[in-house]
PyMOL Python script that loads the backbone (N, CA, C, O; Angstrom):
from pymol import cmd

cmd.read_pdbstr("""\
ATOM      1  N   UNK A   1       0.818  -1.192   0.000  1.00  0.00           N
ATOM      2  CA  UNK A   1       0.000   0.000   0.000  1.00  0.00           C
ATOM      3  C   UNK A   1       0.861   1.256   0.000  1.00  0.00           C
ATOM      4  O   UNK A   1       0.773   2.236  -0.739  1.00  0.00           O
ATOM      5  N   UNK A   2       1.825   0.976   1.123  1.00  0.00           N
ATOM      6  CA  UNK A   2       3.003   2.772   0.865  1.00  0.00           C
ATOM      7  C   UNK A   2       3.245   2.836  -0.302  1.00  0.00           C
ATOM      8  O   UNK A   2       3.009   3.903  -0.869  1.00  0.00           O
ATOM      9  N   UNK A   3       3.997   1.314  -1.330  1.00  0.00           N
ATOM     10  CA  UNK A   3       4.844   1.986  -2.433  1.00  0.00           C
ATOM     11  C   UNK A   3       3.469   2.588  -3.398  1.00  0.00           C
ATOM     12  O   UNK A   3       3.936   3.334  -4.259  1.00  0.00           O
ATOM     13  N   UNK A   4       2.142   2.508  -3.501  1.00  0.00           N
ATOM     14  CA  UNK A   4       1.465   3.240  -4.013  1.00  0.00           C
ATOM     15  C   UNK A   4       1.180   4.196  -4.123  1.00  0.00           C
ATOM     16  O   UNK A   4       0.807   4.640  -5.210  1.00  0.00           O
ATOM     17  N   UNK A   5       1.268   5.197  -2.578  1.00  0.00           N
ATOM     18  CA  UNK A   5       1.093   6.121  -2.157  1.00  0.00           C
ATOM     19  C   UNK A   5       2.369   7.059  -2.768  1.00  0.00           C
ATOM     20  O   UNK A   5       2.374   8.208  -3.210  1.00  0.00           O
ATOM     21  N   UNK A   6       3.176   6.310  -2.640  1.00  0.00           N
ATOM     22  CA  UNK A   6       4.742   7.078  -2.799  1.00  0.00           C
ATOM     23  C   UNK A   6       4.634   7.267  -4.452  1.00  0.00           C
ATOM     24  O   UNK A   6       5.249   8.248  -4.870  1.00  0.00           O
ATOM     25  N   UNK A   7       4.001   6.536  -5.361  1.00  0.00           N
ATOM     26  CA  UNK A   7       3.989   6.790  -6.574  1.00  0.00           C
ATOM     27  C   UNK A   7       2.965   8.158  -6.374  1.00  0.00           C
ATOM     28  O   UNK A   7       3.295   9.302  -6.688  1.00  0.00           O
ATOM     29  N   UNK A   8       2.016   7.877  -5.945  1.00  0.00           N
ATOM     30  CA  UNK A   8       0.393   9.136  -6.291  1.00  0.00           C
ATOM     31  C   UNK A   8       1.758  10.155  -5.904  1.00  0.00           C
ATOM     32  O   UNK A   8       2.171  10.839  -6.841  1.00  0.00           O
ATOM     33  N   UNK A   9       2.387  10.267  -4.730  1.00  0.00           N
ATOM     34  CA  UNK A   9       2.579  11.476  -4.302  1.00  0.00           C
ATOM     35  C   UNK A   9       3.969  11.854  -5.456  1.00  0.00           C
ATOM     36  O   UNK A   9       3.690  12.603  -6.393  1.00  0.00           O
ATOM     37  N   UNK A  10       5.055  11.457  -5.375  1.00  0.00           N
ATOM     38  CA  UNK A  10       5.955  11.534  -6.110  1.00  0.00           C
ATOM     39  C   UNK A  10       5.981  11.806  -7.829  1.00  0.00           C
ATOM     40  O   UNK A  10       6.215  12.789  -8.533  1.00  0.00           O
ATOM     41  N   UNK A  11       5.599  10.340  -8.092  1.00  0.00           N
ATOM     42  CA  UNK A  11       5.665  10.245  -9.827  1.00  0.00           C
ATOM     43  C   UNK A  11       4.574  11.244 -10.450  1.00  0.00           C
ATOM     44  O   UNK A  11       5.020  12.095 -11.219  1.00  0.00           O
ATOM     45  N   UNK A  12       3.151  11.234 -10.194  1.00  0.00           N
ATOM     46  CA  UNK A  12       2.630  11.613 -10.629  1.00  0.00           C
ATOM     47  C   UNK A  12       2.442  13.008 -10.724  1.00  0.00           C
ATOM     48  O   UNK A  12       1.777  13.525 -11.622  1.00  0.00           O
ATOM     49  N   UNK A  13       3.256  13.906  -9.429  1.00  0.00           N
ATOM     50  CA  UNK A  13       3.158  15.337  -9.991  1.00  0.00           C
ATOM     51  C   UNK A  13       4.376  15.375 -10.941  1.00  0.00           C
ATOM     52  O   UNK A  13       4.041  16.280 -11.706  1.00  0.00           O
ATOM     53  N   UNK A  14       5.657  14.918 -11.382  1.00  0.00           N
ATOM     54  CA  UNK A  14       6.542  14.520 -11.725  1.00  0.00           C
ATOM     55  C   UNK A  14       6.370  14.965 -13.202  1.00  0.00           C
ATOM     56  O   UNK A  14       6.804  15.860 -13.928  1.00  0.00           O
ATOM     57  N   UNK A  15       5.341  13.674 -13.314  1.00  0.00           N
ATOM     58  CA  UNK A  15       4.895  13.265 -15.300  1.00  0.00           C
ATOM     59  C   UNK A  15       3.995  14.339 -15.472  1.00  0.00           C
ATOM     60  O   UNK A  15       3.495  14.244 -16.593  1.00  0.00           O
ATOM     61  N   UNK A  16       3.386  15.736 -14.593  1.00  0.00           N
ATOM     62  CA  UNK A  16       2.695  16.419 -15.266  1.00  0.00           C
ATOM     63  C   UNK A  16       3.448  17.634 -15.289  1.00  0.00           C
ATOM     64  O   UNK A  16       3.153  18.488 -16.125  1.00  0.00           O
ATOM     65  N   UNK A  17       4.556  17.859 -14.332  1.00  0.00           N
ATOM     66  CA  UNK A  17       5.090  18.806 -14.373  1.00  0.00           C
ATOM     67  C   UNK A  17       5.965  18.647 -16.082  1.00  0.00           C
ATOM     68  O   UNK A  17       6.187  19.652 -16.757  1.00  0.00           O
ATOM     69  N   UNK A  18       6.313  17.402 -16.493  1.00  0.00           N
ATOM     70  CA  UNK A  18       6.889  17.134 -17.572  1.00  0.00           C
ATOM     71  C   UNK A  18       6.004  17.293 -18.943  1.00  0.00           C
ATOM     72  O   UNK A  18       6.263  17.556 -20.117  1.00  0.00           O
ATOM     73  N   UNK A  19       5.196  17.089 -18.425  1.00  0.00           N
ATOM     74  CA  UNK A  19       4.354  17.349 -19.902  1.00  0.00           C
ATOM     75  C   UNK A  19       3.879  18.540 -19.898  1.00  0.00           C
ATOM     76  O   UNK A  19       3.412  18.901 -20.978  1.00  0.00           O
ATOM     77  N   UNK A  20       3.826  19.479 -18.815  1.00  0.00           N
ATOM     78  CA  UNK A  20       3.824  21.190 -19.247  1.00  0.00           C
ATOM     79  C   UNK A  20       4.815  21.800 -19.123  1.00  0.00           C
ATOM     80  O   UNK A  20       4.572  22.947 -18.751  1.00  0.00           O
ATOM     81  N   UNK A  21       5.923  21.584 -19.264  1.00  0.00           N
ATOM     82  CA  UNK A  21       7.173  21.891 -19.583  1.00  0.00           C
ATOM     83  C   UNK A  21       7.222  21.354 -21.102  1.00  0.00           C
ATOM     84  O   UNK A  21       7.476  22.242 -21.915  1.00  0.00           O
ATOM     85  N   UNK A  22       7.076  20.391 -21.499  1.00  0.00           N
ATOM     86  CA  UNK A  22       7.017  19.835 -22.915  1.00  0.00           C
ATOM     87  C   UNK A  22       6.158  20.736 -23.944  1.00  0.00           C
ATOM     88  O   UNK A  22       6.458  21.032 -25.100  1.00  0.00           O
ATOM     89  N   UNK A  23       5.117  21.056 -23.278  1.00  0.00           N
ATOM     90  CA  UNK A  23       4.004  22.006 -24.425  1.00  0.00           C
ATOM     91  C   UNK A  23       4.505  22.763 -24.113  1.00  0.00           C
ATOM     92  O   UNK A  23       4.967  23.275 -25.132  1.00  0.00           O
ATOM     93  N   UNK A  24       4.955  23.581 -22.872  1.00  0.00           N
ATOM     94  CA  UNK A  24       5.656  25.078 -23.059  1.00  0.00           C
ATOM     95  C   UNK A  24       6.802  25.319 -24.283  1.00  0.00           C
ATOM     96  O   UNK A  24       6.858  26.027 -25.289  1.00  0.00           O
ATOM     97  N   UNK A  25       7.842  24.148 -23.508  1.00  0.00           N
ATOM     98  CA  UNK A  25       8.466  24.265 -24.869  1.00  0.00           C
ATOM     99  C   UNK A  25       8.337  24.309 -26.667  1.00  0.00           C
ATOM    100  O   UNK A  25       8.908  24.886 -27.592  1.00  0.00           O
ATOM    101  N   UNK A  26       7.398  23.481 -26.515  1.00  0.00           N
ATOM    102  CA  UNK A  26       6.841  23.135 -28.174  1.00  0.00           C
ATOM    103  C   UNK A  26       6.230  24.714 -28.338  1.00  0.00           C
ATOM    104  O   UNK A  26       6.620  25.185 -29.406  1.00  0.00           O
ATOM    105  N   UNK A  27       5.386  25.650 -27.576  1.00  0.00           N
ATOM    106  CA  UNK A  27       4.947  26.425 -27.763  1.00  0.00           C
ATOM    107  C   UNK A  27       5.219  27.917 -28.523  1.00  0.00           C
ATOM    108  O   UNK A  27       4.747  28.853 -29.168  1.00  0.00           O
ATOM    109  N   UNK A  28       6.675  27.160 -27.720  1.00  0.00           N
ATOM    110  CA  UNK A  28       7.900  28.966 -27.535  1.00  0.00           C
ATOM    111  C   UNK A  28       8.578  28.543 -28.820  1.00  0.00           C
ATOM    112  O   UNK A  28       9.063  29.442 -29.507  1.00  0.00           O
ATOM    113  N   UNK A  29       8.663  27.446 -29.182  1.00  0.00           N
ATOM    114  CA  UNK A  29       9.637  27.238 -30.677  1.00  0.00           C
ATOM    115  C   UNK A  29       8.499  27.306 -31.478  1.00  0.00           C
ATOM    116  O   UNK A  29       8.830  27.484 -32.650  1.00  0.00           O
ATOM    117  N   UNK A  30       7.282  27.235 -31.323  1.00  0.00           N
ATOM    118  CA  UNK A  30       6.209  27.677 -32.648  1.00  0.00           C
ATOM    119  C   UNK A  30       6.096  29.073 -32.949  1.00  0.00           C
ATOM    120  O   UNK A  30       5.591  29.609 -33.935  1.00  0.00           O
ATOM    121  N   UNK A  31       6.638  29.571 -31.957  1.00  0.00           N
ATOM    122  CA  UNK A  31       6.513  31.303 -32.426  1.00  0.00           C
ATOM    123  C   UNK A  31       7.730  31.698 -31.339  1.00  0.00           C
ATOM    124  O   UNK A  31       7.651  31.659 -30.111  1.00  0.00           O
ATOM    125  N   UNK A  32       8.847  32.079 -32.138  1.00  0.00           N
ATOM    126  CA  UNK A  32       9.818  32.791 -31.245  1.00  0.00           C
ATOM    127  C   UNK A  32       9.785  34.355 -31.175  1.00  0.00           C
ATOM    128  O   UNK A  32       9.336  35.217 -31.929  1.00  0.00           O
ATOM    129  N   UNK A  33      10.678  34.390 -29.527  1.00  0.00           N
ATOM    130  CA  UNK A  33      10.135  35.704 -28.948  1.00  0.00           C
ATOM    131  C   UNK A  33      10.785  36.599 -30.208  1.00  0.00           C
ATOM    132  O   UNK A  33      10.049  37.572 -30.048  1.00  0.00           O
ATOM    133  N   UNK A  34      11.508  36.925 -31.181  1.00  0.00           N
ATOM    134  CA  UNK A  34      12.207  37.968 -31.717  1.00  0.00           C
ATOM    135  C   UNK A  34      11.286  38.196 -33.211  1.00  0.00           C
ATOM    136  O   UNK A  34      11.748  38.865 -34.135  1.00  0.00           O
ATOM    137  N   UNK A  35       9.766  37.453 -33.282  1.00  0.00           N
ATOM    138  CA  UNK A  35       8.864  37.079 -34.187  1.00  0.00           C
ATOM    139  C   UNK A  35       8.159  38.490 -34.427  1.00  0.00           C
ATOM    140  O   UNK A  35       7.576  39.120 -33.545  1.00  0.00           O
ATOM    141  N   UNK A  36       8.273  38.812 -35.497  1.00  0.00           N
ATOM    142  CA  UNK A  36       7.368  40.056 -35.212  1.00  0.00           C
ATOM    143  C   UNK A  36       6.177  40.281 -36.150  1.00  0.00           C
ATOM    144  O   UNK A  36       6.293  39.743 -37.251  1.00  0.00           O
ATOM    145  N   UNK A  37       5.137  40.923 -35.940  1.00  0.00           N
ATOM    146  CA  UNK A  37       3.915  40.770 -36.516  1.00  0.00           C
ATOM    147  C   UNK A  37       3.908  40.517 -38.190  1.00  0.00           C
ATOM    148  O   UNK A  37       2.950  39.980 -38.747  1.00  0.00           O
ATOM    149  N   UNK A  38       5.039  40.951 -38.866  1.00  0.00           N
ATOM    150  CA  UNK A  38       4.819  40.850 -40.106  1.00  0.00           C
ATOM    151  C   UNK A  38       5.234  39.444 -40.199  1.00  0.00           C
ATOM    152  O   UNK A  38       4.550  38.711 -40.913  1.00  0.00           O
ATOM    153  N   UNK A  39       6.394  38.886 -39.499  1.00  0.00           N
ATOM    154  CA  UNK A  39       6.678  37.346 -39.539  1.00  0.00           C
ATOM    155  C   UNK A  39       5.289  36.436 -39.490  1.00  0.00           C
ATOM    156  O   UNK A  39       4.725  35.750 -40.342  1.00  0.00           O
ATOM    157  N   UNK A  40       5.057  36.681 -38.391  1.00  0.00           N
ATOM    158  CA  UNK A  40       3.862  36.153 -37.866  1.00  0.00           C
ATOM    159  C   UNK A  40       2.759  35.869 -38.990  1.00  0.00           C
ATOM    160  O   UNK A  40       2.360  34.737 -39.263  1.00  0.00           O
ATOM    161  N   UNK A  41       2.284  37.135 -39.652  1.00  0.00           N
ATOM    162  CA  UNK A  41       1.334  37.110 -40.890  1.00  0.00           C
ATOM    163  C   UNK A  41       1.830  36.203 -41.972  1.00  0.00           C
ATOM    164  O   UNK A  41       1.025  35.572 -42.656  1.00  0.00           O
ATOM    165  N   UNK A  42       3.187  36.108 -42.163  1.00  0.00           N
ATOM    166  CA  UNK A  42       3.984  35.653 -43.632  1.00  0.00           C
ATOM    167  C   UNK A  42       3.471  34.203 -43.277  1.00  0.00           C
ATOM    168  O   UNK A  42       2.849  33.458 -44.034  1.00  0.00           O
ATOM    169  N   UNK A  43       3.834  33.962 -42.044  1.00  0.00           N
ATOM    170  CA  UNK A  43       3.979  32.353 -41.203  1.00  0.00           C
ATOM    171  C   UNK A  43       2.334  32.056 -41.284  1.00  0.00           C
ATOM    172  O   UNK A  43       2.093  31.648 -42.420  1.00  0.00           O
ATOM    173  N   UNK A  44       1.427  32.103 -40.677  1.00  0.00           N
ATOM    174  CA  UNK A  44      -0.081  31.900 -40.725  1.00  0.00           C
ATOM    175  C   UNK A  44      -0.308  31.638 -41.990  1.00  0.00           C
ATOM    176  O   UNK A  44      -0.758  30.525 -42.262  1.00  0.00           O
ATOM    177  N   UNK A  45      -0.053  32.601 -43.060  1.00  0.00           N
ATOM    178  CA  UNK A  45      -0.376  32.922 -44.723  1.00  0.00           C
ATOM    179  C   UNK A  45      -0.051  31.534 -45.373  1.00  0.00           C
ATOM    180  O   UNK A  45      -0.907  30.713 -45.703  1.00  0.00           O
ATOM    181  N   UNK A  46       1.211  31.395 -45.502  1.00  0.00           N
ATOM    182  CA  UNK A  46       1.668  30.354 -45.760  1.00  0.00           C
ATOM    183  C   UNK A  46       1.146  28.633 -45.294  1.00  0.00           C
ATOM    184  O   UNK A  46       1.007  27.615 -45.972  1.00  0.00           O
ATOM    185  N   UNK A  47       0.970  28.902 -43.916  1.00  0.00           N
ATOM    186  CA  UNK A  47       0.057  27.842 -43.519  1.00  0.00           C
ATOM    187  C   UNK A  47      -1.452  27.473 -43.840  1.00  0.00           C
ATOM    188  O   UNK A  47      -2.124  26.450 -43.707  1.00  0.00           O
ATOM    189  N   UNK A  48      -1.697  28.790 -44.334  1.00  0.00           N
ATOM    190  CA  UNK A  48      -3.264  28.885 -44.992  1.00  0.00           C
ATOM    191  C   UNK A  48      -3.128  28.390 -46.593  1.00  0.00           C
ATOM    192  O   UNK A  48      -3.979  27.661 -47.102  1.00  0.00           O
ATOM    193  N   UNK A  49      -2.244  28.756 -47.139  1.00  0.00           N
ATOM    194  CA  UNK A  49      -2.186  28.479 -48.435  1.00  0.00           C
ATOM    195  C   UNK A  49      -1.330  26.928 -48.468  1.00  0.00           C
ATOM    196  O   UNK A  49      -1.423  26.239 -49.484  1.00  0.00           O
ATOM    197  N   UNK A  50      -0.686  26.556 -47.548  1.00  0.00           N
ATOM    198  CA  UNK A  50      -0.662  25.018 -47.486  1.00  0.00           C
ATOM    199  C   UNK A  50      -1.991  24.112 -47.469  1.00  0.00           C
ATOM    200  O   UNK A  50      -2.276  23.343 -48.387  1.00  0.00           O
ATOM    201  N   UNK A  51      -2.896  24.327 -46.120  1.00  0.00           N
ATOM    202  CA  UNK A  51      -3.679  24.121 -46.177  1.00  0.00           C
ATOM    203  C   UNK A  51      -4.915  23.497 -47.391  1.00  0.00           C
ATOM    204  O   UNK A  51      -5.528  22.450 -47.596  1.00  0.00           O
ATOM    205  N   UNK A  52      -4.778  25.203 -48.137  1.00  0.00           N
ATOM    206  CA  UNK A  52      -6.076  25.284 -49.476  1.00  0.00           C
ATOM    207  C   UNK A  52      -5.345  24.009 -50.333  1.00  0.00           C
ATOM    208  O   UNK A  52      -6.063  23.033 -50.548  1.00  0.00           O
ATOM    209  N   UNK A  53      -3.693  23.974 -50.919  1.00  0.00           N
ATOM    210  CA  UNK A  53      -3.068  23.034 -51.397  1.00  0.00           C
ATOM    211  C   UNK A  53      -3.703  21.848 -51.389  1.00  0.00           C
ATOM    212  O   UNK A  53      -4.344  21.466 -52.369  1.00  0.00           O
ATOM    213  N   UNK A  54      -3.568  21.008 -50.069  1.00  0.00           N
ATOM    214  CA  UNK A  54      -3.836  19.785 -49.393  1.00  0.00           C
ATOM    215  C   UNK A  54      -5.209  19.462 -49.968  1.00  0.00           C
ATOM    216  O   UNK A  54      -5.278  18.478 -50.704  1.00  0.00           O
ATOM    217  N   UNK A  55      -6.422  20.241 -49.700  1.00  0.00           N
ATOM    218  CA  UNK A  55      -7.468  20.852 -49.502  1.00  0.00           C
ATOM    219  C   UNK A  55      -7.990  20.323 -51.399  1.00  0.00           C
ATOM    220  O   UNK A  55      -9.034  19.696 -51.575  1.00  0.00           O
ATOM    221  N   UNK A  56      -7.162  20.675 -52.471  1.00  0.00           N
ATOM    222  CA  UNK A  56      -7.373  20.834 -53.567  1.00  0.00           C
ATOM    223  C   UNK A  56      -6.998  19.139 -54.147  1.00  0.00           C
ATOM    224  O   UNK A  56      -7.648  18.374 -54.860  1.00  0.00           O
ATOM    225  N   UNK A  57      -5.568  18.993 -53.428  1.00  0.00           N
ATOM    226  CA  UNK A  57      -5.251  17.967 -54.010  1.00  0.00           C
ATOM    227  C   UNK A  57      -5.927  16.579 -53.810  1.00  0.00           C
ATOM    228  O   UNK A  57      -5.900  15.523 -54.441  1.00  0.00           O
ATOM    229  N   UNK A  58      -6.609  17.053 -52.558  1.00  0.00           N
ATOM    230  CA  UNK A  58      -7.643  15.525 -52.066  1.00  0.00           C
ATOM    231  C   UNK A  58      -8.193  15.538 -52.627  1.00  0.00           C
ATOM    232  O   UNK A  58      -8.297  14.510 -53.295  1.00  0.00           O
ATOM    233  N   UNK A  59      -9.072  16.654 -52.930  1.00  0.00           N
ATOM    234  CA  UNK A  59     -10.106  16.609 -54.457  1.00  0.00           C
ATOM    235  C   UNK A  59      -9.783  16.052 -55.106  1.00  0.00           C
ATOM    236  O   UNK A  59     -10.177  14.886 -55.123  1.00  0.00           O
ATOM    237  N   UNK A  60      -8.792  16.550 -56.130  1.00  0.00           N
ATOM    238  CA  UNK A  60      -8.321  16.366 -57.692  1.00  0.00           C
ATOM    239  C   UNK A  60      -8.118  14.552 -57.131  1.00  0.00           C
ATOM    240  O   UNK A  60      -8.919  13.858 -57.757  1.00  0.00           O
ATOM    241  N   UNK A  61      -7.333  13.788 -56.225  1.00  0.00           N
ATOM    242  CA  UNK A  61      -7.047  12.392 -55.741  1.00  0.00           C
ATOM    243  C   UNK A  61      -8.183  11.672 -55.153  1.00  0.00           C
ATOM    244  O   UNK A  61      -7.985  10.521 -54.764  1.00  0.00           O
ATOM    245  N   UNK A  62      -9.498  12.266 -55.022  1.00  0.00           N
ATOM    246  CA  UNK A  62     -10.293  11.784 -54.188  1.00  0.00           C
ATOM    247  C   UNK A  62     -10.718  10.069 -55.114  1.00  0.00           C
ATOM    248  O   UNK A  62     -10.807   9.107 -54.352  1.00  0.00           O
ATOM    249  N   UNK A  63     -10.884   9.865 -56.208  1.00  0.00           N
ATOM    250  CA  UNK A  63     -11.580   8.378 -56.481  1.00  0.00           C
ATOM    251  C   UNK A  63     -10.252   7.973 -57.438  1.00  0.00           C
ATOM    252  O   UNK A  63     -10.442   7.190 -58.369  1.00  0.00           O
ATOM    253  N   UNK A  64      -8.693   8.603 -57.156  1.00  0.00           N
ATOM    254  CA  UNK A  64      -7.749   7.748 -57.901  1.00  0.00           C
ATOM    255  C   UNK A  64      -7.809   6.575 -56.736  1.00  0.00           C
ATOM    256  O   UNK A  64      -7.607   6.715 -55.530  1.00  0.00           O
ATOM    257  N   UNK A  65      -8.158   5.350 -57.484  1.00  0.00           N
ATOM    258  CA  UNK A  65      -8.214   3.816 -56.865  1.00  0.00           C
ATOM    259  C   UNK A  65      -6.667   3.724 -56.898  1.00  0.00           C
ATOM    260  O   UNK A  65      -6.604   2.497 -56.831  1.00  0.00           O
ATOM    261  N   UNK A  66      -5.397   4.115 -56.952  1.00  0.00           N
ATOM    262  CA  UNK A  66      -3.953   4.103 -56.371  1.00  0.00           C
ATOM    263  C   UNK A  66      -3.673   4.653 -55.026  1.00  0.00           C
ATOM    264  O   UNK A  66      -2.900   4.173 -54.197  1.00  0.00           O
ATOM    265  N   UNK A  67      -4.645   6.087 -54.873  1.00  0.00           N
ATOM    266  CA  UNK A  67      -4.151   6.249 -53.312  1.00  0.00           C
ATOM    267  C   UNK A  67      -5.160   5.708 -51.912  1.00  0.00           C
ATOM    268  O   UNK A  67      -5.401   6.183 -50.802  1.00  0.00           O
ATOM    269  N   UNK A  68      -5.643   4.248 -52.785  1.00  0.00           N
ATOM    270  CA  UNK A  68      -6.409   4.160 -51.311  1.00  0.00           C
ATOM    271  C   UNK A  68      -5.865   2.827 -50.655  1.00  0.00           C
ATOM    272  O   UNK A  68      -5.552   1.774 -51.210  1.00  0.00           O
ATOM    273  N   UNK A  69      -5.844   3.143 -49.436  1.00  0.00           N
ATOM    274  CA  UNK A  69      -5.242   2.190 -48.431  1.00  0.00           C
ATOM    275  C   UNK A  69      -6.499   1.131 -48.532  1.00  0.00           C
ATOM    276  O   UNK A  69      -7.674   1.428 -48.316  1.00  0.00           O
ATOM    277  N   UNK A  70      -5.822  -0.647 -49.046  1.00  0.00           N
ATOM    278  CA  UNK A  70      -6.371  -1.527 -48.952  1.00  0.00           C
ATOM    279  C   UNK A  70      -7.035  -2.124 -47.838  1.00  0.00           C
ATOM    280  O   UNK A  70      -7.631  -3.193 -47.975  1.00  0.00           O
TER     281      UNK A  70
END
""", "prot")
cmd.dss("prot")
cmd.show_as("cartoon", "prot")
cmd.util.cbc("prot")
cmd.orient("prot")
């Protein structure tokens, strides 16, 4: 029964303190601090027009019988 307790108390604030340290990090490298609004717009833009891409090409691929997983 202790070594259970010793996990609740120990490990488990442990693995959450680690996984919001993990998204913090992932967060701060998705937009760095020296980013500035016009970056920012170029960066979004680009992700929007990836997007429409993807968006087009599923279309144009939608009933090629080559890209479908058997």
């Amino acid at each position: 029964m202790i070594p259970w307790i010793i996990l609740a108390v120990v490990a488990v604030p442990l693995v959450v303190l680690a996984f919001a340290s993990t998204r913090r990090r992932v967060a701060a490298g998705e937009h760095p601090g020296t980013e500035d609004a016009a970056a920012r717009e170029r960066t979004e833009r680009e992700f929007a027009e990836a997007e429409a891409f993807e968006a087009q090409w599923r279309e144009e691929h939608r009933d090629d019988p080559r890209e479908r997983i058997p």
